[in-house]
C-alpha positions as CSV (number, residue, x, y, z in Angstrom):
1,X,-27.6,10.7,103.8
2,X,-25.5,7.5,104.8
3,X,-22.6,6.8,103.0
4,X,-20.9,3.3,103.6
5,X,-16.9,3.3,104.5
6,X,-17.0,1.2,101.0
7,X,-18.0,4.4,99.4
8,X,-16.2,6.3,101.0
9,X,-12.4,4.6,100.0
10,X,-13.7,4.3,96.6
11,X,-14.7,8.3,96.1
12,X,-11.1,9.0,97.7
13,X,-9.4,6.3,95.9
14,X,-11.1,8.3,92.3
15,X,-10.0,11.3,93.8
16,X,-6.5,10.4,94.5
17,X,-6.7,8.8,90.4
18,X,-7.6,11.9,89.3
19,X,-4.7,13.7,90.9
20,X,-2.3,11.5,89.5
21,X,-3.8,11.6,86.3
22,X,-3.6,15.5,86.8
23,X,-0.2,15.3,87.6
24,X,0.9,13.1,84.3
25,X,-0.9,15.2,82.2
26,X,1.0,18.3,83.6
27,X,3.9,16.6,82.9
28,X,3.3,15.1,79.9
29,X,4.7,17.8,77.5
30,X,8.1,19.8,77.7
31,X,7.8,23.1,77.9
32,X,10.2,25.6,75.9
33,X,9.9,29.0,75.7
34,X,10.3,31.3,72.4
35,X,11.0,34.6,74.1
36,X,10.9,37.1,70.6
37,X,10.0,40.7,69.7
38,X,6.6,40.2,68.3
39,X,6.0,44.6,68.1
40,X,7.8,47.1,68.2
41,X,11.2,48.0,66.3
42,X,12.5,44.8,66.3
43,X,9.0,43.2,65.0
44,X,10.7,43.1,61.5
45,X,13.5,40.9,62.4
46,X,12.1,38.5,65.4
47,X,8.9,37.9,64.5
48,X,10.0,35.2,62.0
49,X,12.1,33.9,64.3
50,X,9.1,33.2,66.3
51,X,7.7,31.2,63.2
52,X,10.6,29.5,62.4
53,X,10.8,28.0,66.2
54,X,7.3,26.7,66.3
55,X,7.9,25.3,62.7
56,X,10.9,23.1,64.0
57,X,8.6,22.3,67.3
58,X,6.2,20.9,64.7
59,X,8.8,18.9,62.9
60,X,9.7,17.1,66.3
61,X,6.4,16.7,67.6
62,X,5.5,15.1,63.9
63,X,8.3,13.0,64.5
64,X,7.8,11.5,68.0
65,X,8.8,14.4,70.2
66,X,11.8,13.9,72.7
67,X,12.2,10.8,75.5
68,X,8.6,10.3,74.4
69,X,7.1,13.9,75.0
70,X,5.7,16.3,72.8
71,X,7.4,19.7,72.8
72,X,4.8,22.8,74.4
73,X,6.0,26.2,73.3
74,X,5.1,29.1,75.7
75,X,5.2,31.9,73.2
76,X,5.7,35.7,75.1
77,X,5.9,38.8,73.5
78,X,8.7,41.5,74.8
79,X,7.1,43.9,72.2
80,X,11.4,45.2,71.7
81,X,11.3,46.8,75.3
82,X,14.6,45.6,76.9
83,X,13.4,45.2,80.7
84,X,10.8,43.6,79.6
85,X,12.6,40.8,78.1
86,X,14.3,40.2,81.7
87,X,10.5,39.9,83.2
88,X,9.3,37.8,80.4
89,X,12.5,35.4,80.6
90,X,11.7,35.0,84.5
91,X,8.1,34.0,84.1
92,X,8.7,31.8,81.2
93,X,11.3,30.0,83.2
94,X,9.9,30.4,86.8
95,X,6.3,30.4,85.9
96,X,5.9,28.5,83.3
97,X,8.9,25.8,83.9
98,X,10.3,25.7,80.4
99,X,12.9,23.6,80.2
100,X,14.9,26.1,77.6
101,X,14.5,28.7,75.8
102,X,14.7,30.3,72.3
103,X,15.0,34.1,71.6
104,X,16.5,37.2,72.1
105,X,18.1,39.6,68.8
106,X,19.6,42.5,70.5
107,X,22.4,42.2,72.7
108,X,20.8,44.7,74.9
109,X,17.8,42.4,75.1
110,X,20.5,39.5,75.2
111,X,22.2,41.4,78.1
112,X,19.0,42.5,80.1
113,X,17.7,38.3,80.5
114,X,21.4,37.1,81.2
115,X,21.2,37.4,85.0
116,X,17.8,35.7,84.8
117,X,19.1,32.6,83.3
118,X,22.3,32.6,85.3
119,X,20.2,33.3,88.4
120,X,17.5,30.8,87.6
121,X,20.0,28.0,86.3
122,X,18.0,27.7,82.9
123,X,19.1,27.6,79.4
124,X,19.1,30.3,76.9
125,X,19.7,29.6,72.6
126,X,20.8,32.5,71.0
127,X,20.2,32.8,67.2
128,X,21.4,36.1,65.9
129,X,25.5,37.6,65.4
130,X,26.8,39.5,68.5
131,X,29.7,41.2,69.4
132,X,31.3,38.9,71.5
133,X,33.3,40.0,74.4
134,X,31.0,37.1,76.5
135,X,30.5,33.8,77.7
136,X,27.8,32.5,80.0
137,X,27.7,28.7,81.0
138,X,23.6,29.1,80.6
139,X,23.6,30.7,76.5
140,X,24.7,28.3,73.9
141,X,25.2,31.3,71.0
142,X,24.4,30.1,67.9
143,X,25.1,33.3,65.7
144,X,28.2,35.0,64.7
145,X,31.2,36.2,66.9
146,X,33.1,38.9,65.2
147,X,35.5,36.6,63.5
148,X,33.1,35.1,62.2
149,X,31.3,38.0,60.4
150,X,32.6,41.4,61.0
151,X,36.4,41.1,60.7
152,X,35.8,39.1,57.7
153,X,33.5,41.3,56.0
154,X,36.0,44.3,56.8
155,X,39.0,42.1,55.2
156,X,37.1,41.7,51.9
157,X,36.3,45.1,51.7
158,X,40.0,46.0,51.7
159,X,40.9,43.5,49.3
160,X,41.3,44.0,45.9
161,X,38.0,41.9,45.1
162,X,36.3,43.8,47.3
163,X,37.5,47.2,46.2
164,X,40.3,48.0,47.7
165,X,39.1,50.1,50.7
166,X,40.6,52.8,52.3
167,X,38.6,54.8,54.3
168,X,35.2,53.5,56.9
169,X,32.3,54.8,57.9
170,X,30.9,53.0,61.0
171,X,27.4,53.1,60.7
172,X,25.3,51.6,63.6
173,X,22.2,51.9,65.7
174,X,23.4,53.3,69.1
175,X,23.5,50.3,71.4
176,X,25.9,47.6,72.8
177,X,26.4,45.5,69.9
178,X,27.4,48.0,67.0
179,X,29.3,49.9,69.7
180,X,31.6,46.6,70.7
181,X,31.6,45.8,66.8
182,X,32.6,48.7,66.0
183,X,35.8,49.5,68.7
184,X,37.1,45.8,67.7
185,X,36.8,46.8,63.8
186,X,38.3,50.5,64.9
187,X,41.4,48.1,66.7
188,X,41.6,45.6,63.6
189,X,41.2,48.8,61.1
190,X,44.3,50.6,63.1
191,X,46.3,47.0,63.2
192,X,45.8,47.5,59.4
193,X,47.6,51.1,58.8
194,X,44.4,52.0,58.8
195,X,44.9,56.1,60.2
196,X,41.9,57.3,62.7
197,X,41.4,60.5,60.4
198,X,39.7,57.7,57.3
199,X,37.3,56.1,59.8
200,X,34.1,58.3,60.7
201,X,31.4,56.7,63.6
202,X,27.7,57.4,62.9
203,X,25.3,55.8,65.8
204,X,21.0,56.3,65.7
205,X,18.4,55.4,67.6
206,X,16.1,52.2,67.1
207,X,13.4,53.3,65.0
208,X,15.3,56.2,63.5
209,X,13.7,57.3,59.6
210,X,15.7,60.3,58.7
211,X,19.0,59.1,57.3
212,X,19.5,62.2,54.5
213,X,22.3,64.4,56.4
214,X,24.0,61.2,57.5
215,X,23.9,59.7,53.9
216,X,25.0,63.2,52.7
217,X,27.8,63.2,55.0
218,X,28.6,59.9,53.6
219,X,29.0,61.3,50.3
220,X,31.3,64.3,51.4
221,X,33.5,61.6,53.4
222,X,33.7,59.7,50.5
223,X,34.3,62.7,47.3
224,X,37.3,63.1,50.0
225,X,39.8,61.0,47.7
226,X,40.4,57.5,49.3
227,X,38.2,54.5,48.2
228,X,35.1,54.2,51.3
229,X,33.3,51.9,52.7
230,X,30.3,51.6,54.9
231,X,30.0,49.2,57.7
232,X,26.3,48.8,58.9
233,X,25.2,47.3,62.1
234,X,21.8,49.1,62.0
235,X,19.2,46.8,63.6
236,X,15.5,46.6,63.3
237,X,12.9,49.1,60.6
238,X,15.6,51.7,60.3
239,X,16.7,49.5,57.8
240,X,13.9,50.3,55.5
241,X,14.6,54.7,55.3
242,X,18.1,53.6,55.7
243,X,18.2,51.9,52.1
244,X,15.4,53.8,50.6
245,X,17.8,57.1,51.1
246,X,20.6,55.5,49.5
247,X,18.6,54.9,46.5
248,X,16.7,58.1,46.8
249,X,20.6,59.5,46.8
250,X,21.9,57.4,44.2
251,X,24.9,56.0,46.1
252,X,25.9,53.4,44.3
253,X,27.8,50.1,45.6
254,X,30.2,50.7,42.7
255,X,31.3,54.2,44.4
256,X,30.8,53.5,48.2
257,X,29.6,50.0,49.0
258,X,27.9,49.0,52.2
259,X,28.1,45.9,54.0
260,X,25.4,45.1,56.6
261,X,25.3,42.9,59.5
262,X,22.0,43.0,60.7
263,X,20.4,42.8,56.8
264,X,19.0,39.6,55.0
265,X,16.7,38.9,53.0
266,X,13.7,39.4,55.4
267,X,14.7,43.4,55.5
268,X,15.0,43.8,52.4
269,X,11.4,42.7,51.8
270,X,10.0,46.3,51.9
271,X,12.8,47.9,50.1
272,X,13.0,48.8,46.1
273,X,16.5,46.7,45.7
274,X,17.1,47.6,42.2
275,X,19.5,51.1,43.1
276,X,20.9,48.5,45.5
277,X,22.4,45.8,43.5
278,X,25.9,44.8,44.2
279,X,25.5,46.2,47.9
280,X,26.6,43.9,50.3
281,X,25.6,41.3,53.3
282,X,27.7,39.1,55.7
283,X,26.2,36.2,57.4
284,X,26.8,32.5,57.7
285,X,24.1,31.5,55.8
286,X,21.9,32.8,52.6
287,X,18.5,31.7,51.3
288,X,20.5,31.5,48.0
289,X,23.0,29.2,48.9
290,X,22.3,25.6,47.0
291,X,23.2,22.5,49.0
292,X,20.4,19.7,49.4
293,X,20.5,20.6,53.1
294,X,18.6,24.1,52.6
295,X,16.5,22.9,49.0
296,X,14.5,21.1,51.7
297,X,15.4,23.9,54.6
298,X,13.6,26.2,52.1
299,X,10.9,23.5,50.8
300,X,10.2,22.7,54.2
301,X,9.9,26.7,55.5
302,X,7.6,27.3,52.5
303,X,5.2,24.5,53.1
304,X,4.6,25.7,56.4
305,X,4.3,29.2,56.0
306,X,2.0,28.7,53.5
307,X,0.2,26.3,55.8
308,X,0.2,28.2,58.7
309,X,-0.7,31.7,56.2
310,X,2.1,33.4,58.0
311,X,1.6,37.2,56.9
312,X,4.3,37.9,53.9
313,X,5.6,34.1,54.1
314,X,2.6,33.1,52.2
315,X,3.1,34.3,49.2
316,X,7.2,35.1,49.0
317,X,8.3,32.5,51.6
318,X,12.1,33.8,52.4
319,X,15.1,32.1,54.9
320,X,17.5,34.4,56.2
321,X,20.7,33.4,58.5
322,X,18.9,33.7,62.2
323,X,16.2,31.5,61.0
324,X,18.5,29.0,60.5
325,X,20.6,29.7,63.6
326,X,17.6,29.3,65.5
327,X,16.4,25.7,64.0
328,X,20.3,24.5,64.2
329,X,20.0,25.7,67.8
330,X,16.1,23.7,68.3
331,X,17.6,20.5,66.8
332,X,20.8,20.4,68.6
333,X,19.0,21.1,72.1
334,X,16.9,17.9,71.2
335,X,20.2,16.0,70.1
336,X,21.4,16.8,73.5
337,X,18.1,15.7,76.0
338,X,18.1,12.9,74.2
339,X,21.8,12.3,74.7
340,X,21.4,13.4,78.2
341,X,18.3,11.6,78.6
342,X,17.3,14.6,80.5
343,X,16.1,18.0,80.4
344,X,17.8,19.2,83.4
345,X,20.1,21.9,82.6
346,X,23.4,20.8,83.6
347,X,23.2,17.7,81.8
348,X,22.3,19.1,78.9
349,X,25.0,21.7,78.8
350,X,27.4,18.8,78.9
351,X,25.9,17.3,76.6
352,X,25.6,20.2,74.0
353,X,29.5,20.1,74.0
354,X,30.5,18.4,70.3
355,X,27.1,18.6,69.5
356,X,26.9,18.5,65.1
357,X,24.4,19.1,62.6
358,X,24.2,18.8,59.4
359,X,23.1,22.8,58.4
360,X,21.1,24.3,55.7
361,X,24.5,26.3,54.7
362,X,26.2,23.4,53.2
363,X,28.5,22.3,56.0
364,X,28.2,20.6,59.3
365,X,27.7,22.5,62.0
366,X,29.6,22.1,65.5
367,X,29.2,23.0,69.0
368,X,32.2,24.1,70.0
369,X,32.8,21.8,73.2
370,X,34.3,24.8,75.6
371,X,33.1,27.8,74.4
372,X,29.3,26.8,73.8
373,X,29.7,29.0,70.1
374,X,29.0,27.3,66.9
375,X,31.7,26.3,64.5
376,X,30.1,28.2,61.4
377,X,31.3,29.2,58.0
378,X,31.3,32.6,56.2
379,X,29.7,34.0,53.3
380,X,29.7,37.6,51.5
381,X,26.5,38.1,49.3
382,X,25.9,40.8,46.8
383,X,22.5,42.3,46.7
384,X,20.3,41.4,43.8
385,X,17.3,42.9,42.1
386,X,15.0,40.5,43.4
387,X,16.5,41.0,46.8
388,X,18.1,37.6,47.4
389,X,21.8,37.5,47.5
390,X,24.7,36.2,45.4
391,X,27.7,34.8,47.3
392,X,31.2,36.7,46.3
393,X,33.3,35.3,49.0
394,X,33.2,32.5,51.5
395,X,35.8,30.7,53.2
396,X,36.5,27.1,52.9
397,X,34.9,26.0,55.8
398,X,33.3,26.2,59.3
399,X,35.2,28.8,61.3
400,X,36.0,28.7,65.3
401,X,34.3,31.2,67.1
402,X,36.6,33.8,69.1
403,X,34.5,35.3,71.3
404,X,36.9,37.4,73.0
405,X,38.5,39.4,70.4
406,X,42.2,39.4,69.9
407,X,41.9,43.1,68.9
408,X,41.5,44.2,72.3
409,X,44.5,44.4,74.4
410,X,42.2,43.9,77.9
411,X,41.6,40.1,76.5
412,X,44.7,39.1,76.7
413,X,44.7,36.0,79.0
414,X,41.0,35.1,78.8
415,X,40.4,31.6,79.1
416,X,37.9,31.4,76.4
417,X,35.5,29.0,78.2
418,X,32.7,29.8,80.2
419,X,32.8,30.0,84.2
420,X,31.7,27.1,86.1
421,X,29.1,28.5,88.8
């Protein structure tokens, strides 16, 4: 068969077209990764995390995208196996070429993709309260630091308001976050006049179900004279016996109360909340909290679950306080590309610094502009009935974010900014 030399330049001249069209098309989206527990323990926390993240994806693709692109999320599931976070965060960011990622509840899932990011140079936005005690130039952390939830929490609970406690029970699922909590709260506690004998520290596995000798023991603690309290930083399903045995063992927040860390509204869907009215929650934000900002934070999460027939959202559509650390996280990340005018990492970190946005909570958020921590307010909600919450306490505005706790002496000196690498 001949073929002329005109046919020839014009087959490789629709070849080469092709590649470049090829090309564009591969680069015509920006990639981001939502790196969430999807099974597993943790399933009962991340999963609408997951949700919430494609739901603000949605919003900015409806709305233009960012420097002209639509936003692709690369969805993995690290089914709440901690290695398997680290491999998941290296093929999302490797393999995939996201150009940031969203995820991560644990600290020991936090902790196990951490050298990946720093590693791989690639950005990581973390939605749920920590311990603190860290900084990473690659993690903008968009939850709580301790004084922003935990130290609070304790203070009201030895206020008169909150009851006048005396005596603690650290309750906590055995890993690296209640752990850290709970040495700083032991420091704080002991700073108070609080004496070691009237603190008692009660760790579980995830997934634990059996919580009637350590309720029991509870009790004895508490028939023991002093006013008690219980401080919980159980994560994940073991919620659900957790709060069932209480009922089943009628303690009542009127004789011990417990305040939860890692409890909103979304764990307290498959829980009977009636023996646990006036039981109590710290966060920054609550589905209950009324502000025009979350009326349309909440209008805007029911449409789409409904829309999307997200399992449970469907029909009793709920916010909780890392769904909206996670969409304050999404927005301010596209605030700062488009600042930047890039997605490259470094210029995007500067960028982040000051970053604000107007949250569903009432108040303006603010990127801190050293120590890549939100400026966020507190609130203290009672449990209700219908297992929302009703706000006791708050402060009177957004707090600074102390990652490295003044409670421990080996902080002392710490410049309370992340390294440069």
């Amino acid at each position: 068969m001949n073929i002329s030399r005109r046919s020839i330049t014009a087959l490789a001249a629709a070849a080469c077209a092709l590649g470049f069209t090829s090309l564009a098309q591969a680069q015509a989206t920006i990639k981001v990764g939502v790196l969430h527990s999807l099974s597993g323990t943790m399933a009962i926390s991340e999963t609408v995390l997951k949700d919430v993240a494609l739901m603000a994806i949605d919003e900015i693709n409806a709305k233009g995208g960012v420097l002209g692109k639509k936003l692709e999320p690369i969805v993995v599931d690290p089914a709440s196996n901690w290695p398997l976070f680290a491999e998941k965060a290296r093929q999302l960011i490797a393999q995939d070429k996201v150009a940031v990622t969203f995820g991560c509840w644990t600290s020991v899932s936090r902790k196990s993709v951490l050298p990946v990011f720093e590693e791989l140079n690639s950005l990581l936005f973390y939605p749920v309260q920590y311990e603190g005690e860290e900084l990473s130039k690659n993690v903008f952390y968009t939850g709580a630091a301790p004084n922003q939830q935990a130290i609070p929490a304790v203070e009201y609970l030895m206020s008169k308001d909150g009851g006048g406690a005396k005596r603690f029970v650290l309750l906590g699922t055995d890993y690296v976050y209640p752990r850290t909590t709970n040495k700083i709260l032991r420091a704080f506690l002991k700073a108070k006049g609080v004496a070691d004998t009237d603190i008692i520290e009660e760790y579980t596995p995830f997934g634990h179900s059996d919580y009637q000798s350590i309720i029991a023991k509870i009790k004895k603690f508490a028939s023991e004279g002093k006013k008690t309290a219980v401080v919980s930083t159980i994560n994940g399903d073991s919620n659900v016996p957790f709060y069932k045995e209480l009922g089943n063992q009628g303690l009542k927040a009127t004789d011990v109360p417990v305040v939860a860390f890692s409890v909103g509204e979304e764990e307290l869907r498959g829980v009977d909340t009636k023996p646990l009215v006036g039981h109590l929650a710290a966060w920054n934000y609550f589905m209950s909290i009324k502000s025009p900002a979350n009326t349309e934070f909440v209008k805007k999460w029911s449409d789409y679950a409904k829309a999307k027939n997200i399992p449970g959202h469907k029909d009793k559509p709920l916010t909780n306080d890392p769904m909206e650390a996670t969409y304050i996280g999404i927005m301010m990340w596209k605030q700062a590309v488009e600042k930047a005018k890039s997605t490259d990492t470094d210029k995007v970190i500067a960028a982040m610094a000051g970053q604000t946005f107007k949250a569903p909570g009432g108040f303006t958020s603010t990127m801190d502009a050293k120590n890549h921590h939100l400026h966020k307010p507190v609130f203290i909600g009672e449990i209700k009935a219908d297992g929302q919450f009703n706000v006791v306490w708050k402060t009177k505005g957004p707090v600074v974010a102390d990652p490295w706790s003044d409670y421990i002496a080996e902080n002392k000196g710490k410049v309370n900014e992340p390294a440069k690498k």
